[in-house]
Each structure stands twice: as structure tokens, then as C-alpha cells.
C-alpha angles and dihedrals in degrees: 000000000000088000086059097044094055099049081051091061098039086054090053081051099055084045105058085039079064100042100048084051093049082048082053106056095040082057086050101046079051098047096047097039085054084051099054086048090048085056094043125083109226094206092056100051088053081244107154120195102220116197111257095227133024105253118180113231112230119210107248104274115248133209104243114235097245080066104041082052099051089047096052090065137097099231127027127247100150097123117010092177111115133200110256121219091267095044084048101052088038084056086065086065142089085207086063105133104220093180103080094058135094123224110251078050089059095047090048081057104042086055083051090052095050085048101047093045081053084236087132093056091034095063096023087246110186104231097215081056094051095047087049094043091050090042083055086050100050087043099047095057124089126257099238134134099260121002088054135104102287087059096044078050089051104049089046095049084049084047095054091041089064092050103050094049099051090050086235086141090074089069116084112219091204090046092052079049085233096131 
């Protein structure tokens, strides 16, 4: 019974002998086959790399000009609409309907989110430097039906619902020393 088990072991040994050489020479075939394309010049062999998927190729995204002028300013009047009281206690909910907002509505109430979350005090945020900051985030997304600023607006205000209902709020991220 010993004898067999050690003729057992000194098989798996042969075996994994074999299989590290066999390990060696692939590495070789590898090493010397990236060696002769390195050596080899694609564009003379007629040889095109073709993208392995089709990507669309987007134009490079602009600040419009209404936005490169406001921040240009001292002071910020961008948006002046403000959240009223019932905006601001639907906000705290999953059922919010952000479909019926504009956006310089939903940036008016993502500042009010960082503000209410205390997000803006916590980490001594400059509100002039927030408003700009969220105006740079709602102009530099695409306007396409699904990936676009509504959306950004959507899964932020989900986001804060949860938030809110879960009184996660009351936690203070520098306090727990997690930030």
C-alpha cells in the first residue's frame, strides 16, 4: 500500500516536471514569435490593425459660451431658481419625478443636496466653486437618450433619497475618520 502510494506521488511528479517544461517552451514559442514582430515593420507587410469593435467617434465636447462667460465671473448667477420647501422634502424620496425639471432646476437642487448632506461645511467646499463645478458636469455630458445629464441628476438624487431615508446623513464621514 505505501509502495503504491509512493509510486502515485512520484508520477504527479513526473507530471508536473512535464508540465512546467511544457509551460517553458510555450513561453518560449511566445517570447521568440513577439520578438520576430517586434522586428518586423506592420506597414510593410500590408498588415492593417482593424479595431476589434465599431466604436463611434464623438466630436471633442465644448463648453458652451453661456458657461465660459459665467465662469469667468466673480459672482454666480447661472441658475437663480431656488428649491422650494416641497421640492425640497420630495428630493428626500425614491418616488421624486425628475422628469418634470429643467436643468438649471436640477442643478439648483443638486447644490441643495451637497448642502443639505453638510458635504459642503464638512470639506470647507466654496460654493461659487461647487455651482461652477456642477455647471462643468451638466455641460460636459452628451446629449444622448440615456448616458446624459438627466440621468447623472437621477442617479444622484437616488442616491440622496437613500440617504436621507436611511438617516445616513447623521453620520459624519470626517468624524468616523473615513475620508
Amino acid at each position: 500500500m505505501e509502495h503504491q502510494e509512493h509510486q502515485e506521488q512520484q508520477d504527479m511528479e513526473g507530471m508536473k516536471v512535464v508540465e512546467i517544461e511544457k509551460c517553458r517552451n510555450d513561453i518560449k514559442k511566445l517570447r521568440e514569435e513577439m520578438a520576430s514582430r517586434h522586428n518586423s515593420n506592420f506597414l510593410e507587410d500590408n498588415k492593417k490593425l482593424t479595431p476589434r469593435r465599431d466604436v463611434p467617434s464623438y466630436p471633442k465636447y465644448m463648453l458652451s459660451q453661456q458657461t465660459i462667460d459665467a465662469l469667468k465671473k466673480p459672482y454666480f448667477d447661472v441658475w437663480l431658481w431656488e428649491a422650494n420647501e416641497e421640492t425640497v422634502e420630495a428630493l428626500r424620496f425614491p418616488t421624486f419625478d425628475a422628469w418634470q425639471w429643467e436643468p438649471k432646476e436640477m442643478l439648483s437642487c443638486l447644490e441643495h443636496m451637497y448642502h443639505d448632506l453638510g458635504l459642503v461645511k464638512d470639506f470647507n467646499i466654496n460654493p461659487i466653486t461647487l455651482k461652477r463645478w456642477l455647471l462643468c458636469i451638466h455641460d460636459n455630458y452628451r446629449n444622448n437618450a440615456f448616458h446624459n445629464f438627466r440621468h447623472c441628476f437621477c442617479v444622484t438624487q437616488m442616491m440622496y433619497s437613500m440617504i436621507c431615508l436611511c438617516s445616513l446623513q447623521v453620520i459624519s464621514f470626517i468624524k468616523m475618520r473615513l475620508l
